[in-house]
C-alpha positions as CSV (number, residue, x, y, z in Angstrom):
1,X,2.9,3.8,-10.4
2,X,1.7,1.5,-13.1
3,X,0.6,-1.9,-11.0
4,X,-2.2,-1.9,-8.4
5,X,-2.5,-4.3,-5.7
6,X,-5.7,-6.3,-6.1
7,X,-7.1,-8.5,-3.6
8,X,-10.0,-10.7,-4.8
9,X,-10.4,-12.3,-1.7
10,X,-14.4,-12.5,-1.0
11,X,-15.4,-8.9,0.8
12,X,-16.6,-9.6,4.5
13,X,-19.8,-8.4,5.4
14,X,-20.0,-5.0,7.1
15,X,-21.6,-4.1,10.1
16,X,-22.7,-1.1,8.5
17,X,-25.4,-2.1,5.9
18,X,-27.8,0.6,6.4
19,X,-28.5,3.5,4.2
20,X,-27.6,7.1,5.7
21,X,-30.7,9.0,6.6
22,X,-29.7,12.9,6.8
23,X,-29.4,12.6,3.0
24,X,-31.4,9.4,1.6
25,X,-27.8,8.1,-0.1
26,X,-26.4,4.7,0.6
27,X,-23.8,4.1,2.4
28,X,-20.5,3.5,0.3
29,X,-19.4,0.5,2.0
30,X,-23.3,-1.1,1.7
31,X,-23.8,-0.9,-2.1
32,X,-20.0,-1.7,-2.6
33,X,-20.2,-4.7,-0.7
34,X,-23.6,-6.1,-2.9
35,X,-21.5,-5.7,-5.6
36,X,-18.3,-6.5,-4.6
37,X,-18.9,-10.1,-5.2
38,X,-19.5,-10.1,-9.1
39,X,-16.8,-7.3,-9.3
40,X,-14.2,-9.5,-8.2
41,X,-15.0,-12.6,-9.8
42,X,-15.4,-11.4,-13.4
43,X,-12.4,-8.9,-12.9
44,X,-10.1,-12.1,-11.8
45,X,-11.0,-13.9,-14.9
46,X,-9.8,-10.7,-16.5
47,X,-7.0,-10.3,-15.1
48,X,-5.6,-14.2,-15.4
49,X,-6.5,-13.7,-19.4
50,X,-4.2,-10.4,-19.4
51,X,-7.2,-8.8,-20.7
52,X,-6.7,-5.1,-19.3
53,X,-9.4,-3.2,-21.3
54,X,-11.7,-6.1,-19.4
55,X,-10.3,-5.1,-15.9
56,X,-10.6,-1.5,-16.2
57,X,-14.2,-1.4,-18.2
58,X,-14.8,-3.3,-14.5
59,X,-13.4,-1.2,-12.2
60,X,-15.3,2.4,-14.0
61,X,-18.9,0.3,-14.7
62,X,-18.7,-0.4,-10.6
63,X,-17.5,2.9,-10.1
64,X,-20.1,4.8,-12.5
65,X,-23.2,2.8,-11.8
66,X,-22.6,2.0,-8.5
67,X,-20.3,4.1,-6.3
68,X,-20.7,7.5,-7.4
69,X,-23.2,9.2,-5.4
70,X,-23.4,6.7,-2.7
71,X,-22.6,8.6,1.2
72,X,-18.6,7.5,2.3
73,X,-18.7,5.8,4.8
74,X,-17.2,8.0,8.4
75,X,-13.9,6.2,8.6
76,X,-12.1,7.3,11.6
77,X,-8.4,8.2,10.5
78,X,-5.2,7.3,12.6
79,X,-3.0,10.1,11.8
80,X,0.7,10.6,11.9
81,X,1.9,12.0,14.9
82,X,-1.6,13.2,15.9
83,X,-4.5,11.8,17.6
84,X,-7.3,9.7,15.1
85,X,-9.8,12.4,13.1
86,X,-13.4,11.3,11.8
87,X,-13.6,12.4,8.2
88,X,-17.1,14.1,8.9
89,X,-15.1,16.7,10.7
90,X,-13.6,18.2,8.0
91,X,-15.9,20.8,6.3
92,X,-14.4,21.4,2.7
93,X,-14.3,18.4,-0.2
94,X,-11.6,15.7,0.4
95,X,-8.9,14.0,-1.8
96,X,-7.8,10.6,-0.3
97,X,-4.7,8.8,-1.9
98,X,-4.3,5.5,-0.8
99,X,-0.3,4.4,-0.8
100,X,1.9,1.8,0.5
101,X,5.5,2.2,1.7
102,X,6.3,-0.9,-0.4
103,X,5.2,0.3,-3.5
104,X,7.4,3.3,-4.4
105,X,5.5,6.7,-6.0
106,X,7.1,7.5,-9.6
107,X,9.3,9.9,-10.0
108,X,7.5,13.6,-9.6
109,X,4.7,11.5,-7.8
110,X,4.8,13.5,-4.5
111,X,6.3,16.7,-5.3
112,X,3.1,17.0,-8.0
113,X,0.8,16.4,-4.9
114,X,2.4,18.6,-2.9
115,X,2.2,21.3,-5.4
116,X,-1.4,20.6,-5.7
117,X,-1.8,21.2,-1.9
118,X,0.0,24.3,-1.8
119,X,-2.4,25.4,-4.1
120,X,-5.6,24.1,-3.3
121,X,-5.2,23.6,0.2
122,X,-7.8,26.3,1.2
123,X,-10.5,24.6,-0.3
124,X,-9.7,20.7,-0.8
125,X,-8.6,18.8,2.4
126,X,-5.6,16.6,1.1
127,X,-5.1,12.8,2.5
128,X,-2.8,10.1,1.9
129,X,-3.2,6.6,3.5
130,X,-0.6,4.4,3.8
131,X,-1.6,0.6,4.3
132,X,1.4,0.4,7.0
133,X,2.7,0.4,10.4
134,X,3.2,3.4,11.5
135,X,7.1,2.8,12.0
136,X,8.0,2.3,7.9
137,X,6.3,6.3,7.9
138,X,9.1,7.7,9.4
139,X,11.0,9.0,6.4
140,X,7.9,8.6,4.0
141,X,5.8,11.3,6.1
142,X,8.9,14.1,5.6
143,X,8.4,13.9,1.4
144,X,4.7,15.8,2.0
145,X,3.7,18.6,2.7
146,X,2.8,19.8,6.1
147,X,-0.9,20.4,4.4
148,X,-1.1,16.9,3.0
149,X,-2.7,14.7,6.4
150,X,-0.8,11.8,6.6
151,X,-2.7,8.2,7.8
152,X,-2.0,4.9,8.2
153,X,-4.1,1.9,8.8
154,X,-2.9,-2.1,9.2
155,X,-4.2,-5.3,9.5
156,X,-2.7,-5.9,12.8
157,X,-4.1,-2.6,14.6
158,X,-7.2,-2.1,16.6
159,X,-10.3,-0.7,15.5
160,X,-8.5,-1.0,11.9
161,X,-10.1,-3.9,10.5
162,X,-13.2,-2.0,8.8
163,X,-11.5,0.2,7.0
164,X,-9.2,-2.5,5.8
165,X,-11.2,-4.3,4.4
166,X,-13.5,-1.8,2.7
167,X,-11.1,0.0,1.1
168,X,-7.5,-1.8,1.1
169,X,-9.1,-5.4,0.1
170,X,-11.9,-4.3,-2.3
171,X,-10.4,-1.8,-4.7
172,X,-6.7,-2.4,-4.1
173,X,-4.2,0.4,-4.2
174,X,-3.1,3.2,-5.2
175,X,-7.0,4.7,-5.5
176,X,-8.2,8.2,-5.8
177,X,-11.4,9.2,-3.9
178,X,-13.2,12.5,-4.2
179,X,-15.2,13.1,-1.4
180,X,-18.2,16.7,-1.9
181,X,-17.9,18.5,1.8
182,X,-21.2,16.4,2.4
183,X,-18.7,12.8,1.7
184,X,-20.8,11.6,-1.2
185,X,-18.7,10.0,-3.7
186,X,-18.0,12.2,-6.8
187,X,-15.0,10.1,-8.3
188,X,-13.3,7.2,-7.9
189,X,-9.9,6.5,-10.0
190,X,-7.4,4.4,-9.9
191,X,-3.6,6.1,-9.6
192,X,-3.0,6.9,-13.7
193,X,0.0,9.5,-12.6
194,X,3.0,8.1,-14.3
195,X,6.9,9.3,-15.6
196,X,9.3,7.5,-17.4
197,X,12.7,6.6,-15.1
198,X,15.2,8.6,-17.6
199,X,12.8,11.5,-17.2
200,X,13.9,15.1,-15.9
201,X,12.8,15.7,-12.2
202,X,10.8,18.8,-14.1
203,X,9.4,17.4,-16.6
204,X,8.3,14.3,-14.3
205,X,6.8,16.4,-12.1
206,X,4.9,18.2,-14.9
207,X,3.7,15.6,-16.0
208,X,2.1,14.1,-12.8
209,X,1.0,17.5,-11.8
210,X,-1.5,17.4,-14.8
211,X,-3.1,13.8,-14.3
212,X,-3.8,14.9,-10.4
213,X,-4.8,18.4,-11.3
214,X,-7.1,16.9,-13.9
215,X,-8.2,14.5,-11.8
216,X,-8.6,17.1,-8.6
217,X,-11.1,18.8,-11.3
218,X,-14.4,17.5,-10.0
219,X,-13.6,19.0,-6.8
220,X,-12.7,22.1,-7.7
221,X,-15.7,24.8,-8.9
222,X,-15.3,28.4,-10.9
223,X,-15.7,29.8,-7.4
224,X,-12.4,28.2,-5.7
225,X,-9.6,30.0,-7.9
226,X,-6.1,28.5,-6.8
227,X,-4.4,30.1,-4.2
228,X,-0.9,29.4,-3.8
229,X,0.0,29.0,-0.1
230,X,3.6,29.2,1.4
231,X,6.4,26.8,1.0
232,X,7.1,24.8,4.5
């Protein structure tokens, strides 16, 4: 998917501006929102002169200098035909996707993430949020696999509105974030997975498979060897 939905709308301030204390880091949502201003001003200027290597020099110097390392924040997750789950409960390093049902994965897209969970699913805790109701899911949650945790999160909801609007109208979407077991920041990336539409199903697949597995690297240590889990 080769546009991202950026919203440059000024970042609201959080209620949560107070660094983490069990580990001295700051908290993601603190340090992106002190930067968040400057971010989004210079990357709109950017972006209306159609200067790309701007925008993205942007995005990784906020990322690099600022995001990485900092403690993510404990969203609690509203997911699909389950009750809500905090993200501090899960105890192995997460991979969140965020999606839209309105912006349609490339071709290979999903089946390359769900052959990434089949095979890392032991060790990296796989989640895709959809910025959606959870009625356009219906069909969209059957593509994944059953390991893959499927969220959703709208304007409209309760309870929804701060994770809106620290993740959906800062970065935009589609956007990769690697979470360590502990939720500090490893890696932040925007969606790079791409095919081309005359492309085989195999070879599209392929080809996503390596930009998410190369991705999925920071996560994944000499001591978690791939372990190919069952088909649904």
């Amino acid at each position: 998917m080769r546009n991202f939905y950026f919203i440059s709308t000024v970042f609201v301030l959080l209620s949560s501006t107070v660094t983490a204390q069990d580990n001295h880091s700051i908290l993601f949502s603190h340090t992106l929102y002190r930067n968040l201003k400057l971010y989004a001003k210079n990357s709109d200027i950017a972006y209306r002169n159609r200067d790309m290597d701007r925008a993205n020099f942007l995005f990784d110097s906020l990322v690099q200098h600022q995001l990485i390392g900092s403690l993510f924040d404990d969203f609690n997750l509203k997911r699909y035909h389950k009750s809500r789950q905090r993200l501090s409960t899960f105890k192995k390093p997460v991979f969140l996707i965020t999606y839209a049902s309105w912006c349609v994965p490339g071709k290979g897209e999903i089946p390359a993430l769900n052959k990434l969970a089949r095979q890392y699913g032991n060790t990296v805790q796989f989640i895709v949020l959809y910025w959606d109701r959870k009625s356009n899911l219906k069909k969209l949650y059957k593509k994944f696999d059953r390991r893959i945790l499927i969220c959703y999160a709208h304007e409209t909801y309760n309870k929804d509105a701060y994770l809106v609007s620290t993740l959906k109208h800062s970065l935009g979407f589609p956007i990769l974030y690697y979470l360590d077991k502990n939720r500090i920041v490893v890696a932040i990336k925007r969606n790079t997975a791409t095919s081309t539409p005359r492309a085989t199903h195999s070879k599209a697949l392929d080809a996503n498979y390596k930009v998410f597995k190369n991705n999925l690297s920071c996560l994944i240590t000499n001591n978690d060897p791939p372990k190919i889990l069952a088909e649904n």
